[in-house]
Residue, then its C-alpha position, 0 to 999 in steps of 0.5 A: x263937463x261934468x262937476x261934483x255936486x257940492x264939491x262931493x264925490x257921487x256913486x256916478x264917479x266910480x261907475x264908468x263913463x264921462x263923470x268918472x273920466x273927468x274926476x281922474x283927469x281933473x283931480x288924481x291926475x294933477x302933477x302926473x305925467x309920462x317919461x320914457x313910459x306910458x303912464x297914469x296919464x295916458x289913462x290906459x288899462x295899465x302903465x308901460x315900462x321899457x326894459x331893455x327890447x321888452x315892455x314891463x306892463x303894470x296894473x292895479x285894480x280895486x274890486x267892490x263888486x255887491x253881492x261878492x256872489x253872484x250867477x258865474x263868478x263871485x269878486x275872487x274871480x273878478x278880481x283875478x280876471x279883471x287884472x289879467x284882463x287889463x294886462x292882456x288889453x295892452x298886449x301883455x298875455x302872458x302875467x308874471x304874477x299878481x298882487x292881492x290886498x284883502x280888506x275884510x269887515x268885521x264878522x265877515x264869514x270865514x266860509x265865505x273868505x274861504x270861496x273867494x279864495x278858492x276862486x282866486x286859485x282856480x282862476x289864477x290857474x286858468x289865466x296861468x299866473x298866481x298871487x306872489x305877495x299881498x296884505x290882509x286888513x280887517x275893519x270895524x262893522x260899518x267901516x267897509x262892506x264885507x269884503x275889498x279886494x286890489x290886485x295889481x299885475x305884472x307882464x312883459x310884453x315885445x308887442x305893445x297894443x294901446x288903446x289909442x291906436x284906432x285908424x280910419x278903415x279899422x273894423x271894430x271886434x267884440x270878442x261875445x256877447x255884451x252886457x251879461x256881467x252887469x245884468x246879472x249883478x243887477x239881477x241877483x242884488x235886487x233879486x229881480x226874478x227875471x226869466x232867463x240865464x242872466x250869468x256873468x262872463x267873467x273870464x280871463x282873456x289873455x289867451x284868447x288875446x294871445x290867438x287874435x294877435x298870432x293870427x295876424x301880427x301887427x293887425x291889431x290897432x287899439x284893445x280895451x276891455x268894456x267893463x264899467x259904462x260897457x261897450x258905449x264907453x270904452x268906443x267913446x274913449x278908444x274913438x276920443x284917444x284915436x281920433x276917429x268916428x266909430x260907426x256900430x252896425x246894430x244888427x251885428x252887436x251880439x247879445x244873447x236873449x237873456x239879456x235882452x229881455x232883461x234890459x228891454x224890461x229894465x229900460x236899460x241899453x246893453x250898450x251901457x253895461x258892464x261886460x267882464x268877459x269881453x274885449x274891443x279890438x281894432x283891427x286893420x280891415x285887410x286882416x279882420x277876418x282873419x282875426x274873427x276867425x281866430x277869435x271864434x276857434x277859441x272857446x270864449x270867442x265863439x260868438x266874436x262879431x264884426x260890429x263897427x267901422x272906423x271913419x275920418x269924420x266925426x272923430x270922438x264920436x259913436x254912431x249907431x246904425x239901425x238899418x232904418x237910420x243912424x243916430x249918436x251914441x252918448x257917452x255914458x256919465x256912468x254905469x247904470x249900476x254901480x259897484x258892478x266890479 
C-alpha cells in the first residue's frame, strides 16, 4: 500500500496509477457512499443518476496540464475532451452541456487567454456541446501556475457502460496508438529535441463511442479512458474492478514510431503514458470484430487493434506476452510525468 511521505502529498498522488488510487480511496472517499446511483465511490469516470428510463451522467474534471501549449492541442482543448471523454466512457456520447472554472495567475497574457478560448469553442463544436455557465478567478503571482482550468459535464444516456464490467472471454480494444499525449508533453516542456512527429491525440471521442456501441449493441462490457499511468493503469483498474486477468499480446499494441523511439530513449514504457485520445473497450468476443471494424471506419480509430484477452485466472492481474515469453505488468504508482493533463 502505498503511504504519504511525512504524511505529505507527492507529485506521484496526482499522476495516476496505485499511489494516487489509495490516496482517493483512503482519505477523499472516507464517509462517501452510493444510493440508488453510482457514485464517488465506485471511482468511475463519472457519477451515474437514475432519472426516470434514462441515466443522468456527471463529471468534473481539473486541468494543469504544463506548458498550457503544446504540438496538437493546448489545455483549452484538453479540457473540453478530456470531459466529453469521460462521459462517453460510461456510454453518455451525446453532452448536454459542460461547465468551465477558470483560475488565472496574475500577469497571465490575455493573447494567450484568448487561444484557450478559441480552443474551447472549437473543440466544444466538434464534440457538440458548449459551456452553459462557469466562473473566473485571478490569484496573486506565485499562487497558481498561469492558468487552472475545471470542467464539469452532463449527459443522458438509456445504455450505461462501466468500467467494471470486463468478463472472462472479452477481448480488449484500443481505439489508436498510445502513448502519444504524454510524450509530446514530455517533449515540448523540457525541450527534449527528439527527431520525429511527437503530437498530442487530444480529441473528443463521443462519436467514435457512439459508432463501436451502435455496431454491436449490448457488446460492449467495460470502457475507460488511459489518461494518467496510461493504458497499464486503466487494465489494472478495469481488470482489478472486473475480477479478470488481462493478457496484452505485445505485437498487437499500437504505437507509432515517434513515440517509440521516444520512449526507448527515454527509458520509458509507453504502456505508462498518458493517452488523451484513446479508449479501452471490453468487448464480448463474438462481436469484437464487429466493433474493430467500426472503430477503424471512423476518422480517429483508424489504427484501433485487438490487443488483449480476458481470463478467469490470475484476476487484478495484467500480463504481457512478448511472443518469446509472458511476464506482469506492474501497475504504475504514477504517471512518469506529471501534470500531463
Amino acid at each position: 500500500m502505498t503511504t504519504l511521505l511525512d504524511g505529505r502529498i507527492a507529485l506521484k498522488h496526482g499522476a495516476g496509477g496505485r499511489a494516487m488510487r489509495t490516496l482517493i480511496q483512503d482519505v477523499l472517499l472516507a464517509g462517501l457512499g452510493s444510493g440508488d446511483w453510482i457514485g464517488a465511490d465506485q471511482m468511475d469516470d463519472g457519477a451515474a443518476i437514475r432519472v426516470g428510463d434514462a441515466w443522468l451522467v456527471i463529471t468534473t474534471d481539473s486541468h494543469v496540464v504544463q506548458p498550457a501549449f503544446f504540438p496538437g492541442g493546448d489545455i483549452g482543448r484538453l479540457a473540453v475532451c478530456g470531459t466529453v471523454n469521460d462521459l462517453a466512457m460510461m456510454g453518455a456520447t451525446e453532452p448536454l452541456g459542460l461547465t468551465c472554472a477558470v483560475v488565472l495567475e496574475e500577469g497571465f497574457a490575455r493573447e494567450s487567454l484568448q487561444r484557450v478560448h478559441e480552443s474551447m469553442r472549437l473543440a466544444c463544436l466538434e464534440s457538440g456541446t458548449t459551456i452553459v455557465t462557469g466562473d473566473t478567478k485571478v490569484m496573486g503571482r506565485g499562487e497558481v501556475d498561469g492558468i487552472v482550468i475545471n470542467t464539469t459535464g452532463v449527459a443522458l444516456t438509456h445504455t450505461l457502460v462501466r468500467d467494471a464490467g470486463l468478463h472472462a472471454g472479452d477481448r480488449i480494444i484500443v481505439t489508436g496508438t498510445i502513448g502519444d499525449h504524454g510524450l509530446a508533453v514530455m517533449a515540448t516542456r523540457h525541450q527534449l529535441g527528439i527527431e520525429g512527429t511527437l503530437r498530442s491525440d487530444v480529441a473528443p471521442l463521443n462519436a467514435l463511442v457512439r459508432t463501436a456501441m451502435a455496431a454491436a449493441p449490448g457488446a460492449i462490457t467495460a470502457m475507460k479512458d488511459p489518461t494518467r499511468g496510461g493504458l497499464a493503469s486503466a487494465l489494472h483498474e478495469m481488470a482489478d474492478k472486473g475480477r479478470v486477468g488481462v493478457v496484452l499480446e505485445e505485437n498487437a499494441l499500437p504505437v507509432s514510431d515517434a513515440v517509440r523511439g521516444a520512449a526507448e530513449l527515454l527509458g520509458i514504457d509507453s504502456l505508462h503514458v498518458a493517452n488523451e485520445g484513446k479508449a479501452v473497450i471490453g468487448v464480448r468476443a463474438d462481436a469484437a470484430d464487429a466493433v474493430l471494424r467500426a472503430i477503424r471506419a471512423h476518422p480517429l480509430g483508424r489504427e484501433a487493434a485487438i490487443v488483449g484477452t480476458c481470463l478467469a485466472e490470475r484476476p487484478g492481474l495484467l500480463v504481457l506476452d512478448t511472443g518469446f515469453g509472458r511476464r506482469l505488468i506492474a501497475e504504475p504508482e504514477g504517471e512518469p510525468l506529471p501534470r500531463i493533463c
